[in-house]
C-alpha positions as CSV (number, residue, x, y, z in Angstrom):
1,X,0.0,0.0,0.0
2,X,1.6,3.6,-0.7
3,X,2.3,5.6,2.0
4,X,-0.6,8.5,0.8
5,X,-3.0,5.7,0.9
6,X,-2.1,4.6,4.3
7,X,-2.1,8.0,5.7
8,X,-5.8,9.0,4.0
9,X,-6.9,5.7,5.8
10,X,-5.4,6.3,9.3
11,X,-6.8,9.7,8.7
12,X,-10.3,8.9,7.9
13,X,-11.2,6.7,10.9
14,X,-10.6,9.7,13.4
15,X,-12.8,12.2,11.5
16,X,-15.6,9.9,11.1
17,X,-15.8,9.0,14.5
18,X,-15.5,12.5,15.8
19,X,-18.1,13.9,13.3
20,X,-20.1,11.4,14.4
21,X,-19.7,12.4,18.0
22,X,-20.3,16.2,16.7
23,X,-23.8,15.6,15.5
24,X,-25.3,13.0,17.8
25,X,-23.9,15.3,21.0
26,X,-25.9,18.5,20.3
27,X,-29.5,16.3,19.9
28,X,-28.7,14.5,23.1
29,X,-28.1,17.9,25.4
30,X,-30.8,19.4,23.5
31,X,-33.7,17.5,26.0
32,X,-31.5,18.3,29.3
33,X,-32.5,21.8,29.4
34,X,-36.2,20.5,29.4
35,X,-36.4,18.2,31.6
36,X,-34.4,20.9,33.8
37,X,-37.5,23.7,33.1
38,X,-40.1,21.1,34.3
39,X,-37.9,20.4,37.4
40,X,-37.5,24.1,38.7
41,X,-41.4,24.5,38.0
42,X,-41.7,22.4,41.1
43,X,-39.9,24.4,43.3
44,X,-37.0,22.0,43.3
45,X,-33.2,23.3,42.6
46,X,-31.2,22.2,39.5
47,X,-28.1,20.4,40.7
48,X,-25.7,17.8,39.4
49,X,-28.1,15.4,40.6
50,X,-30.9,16.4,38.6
51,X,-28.8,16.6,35.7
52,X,-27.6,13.7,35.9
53,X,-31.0,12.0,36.4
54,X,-32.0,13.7,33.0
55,X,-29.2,12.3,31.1
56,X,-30.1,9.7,32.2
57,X,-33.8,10.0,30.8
58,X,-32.1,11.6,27.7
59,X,-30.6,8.2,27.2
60,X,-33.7,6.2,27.8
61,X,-33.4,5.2,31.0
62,X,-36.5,6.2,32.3
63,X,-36.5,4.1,35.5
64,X,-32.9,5.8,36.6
65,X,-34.1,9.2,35.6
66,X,-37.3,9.1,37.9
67,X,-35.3,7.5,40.6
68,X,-32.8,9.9,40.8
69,X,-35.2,12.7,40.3
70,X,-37.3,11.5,42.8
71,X,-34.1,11.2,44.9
72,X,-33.5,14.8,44.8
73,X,-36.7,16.1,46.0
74,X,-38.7,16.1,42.7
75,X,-42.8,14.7,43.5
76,X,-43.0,11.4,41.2
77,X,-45.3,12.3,38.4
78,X,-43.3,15.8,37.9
79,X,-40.0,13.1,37.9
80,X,-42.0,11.0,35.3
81,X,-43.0,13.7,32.7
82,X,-39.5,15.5,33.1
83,X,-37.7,12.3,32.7
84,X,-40.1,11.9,29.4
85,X,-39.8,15.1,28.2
86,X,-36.3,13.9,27.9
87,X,-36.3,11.1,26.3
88,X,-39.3,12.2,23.9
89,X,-38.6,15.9,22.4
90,X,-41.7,18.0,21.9
């Protein structure tokens, strides 16, 4: 293999996956924010914990984000629509 072919190879690999990362990243915070809103309306602070919980609903993991929502002060039917306005957009 020539070395300008080698090098385009070795070079390719690291831009795709980082692209990748560059358009899936934005979508994925874009539903934090949200599920933050619908946690302040109930009087409850935003903090690493409730963040957390939502990525956790961001990533589907609805069971985790209500439990850690719920763990944070967060009434349990305001931790179950914040955790699903993660994981389902409006």
């Amino acid at each position: 293999m020539r070395a300008s072919a080698r090098i385009a190879c070795v070079l390719t690999g690291p831009i795709l996956l980082f692209g990748g990362v560059a358009f899936v990243a934005p979508a994925a915070q874009a539903d934090i924010p949200a599920c933050a809103n619908m946690v302040r309306q109930t009087g409850v602070e935003v903090s690493d914990a409730v963040t957390g919980a939502c990525t956790q609903g961001v990533h589907r993991d609805l069971q985790g984000c209500v439990h850690g929502l719920t763990q944070a002060g967060v009434p349990g039917g305001a931790a179950n629509g914040a955790c699903r306005m993660a994981a389902n957009p409006p």
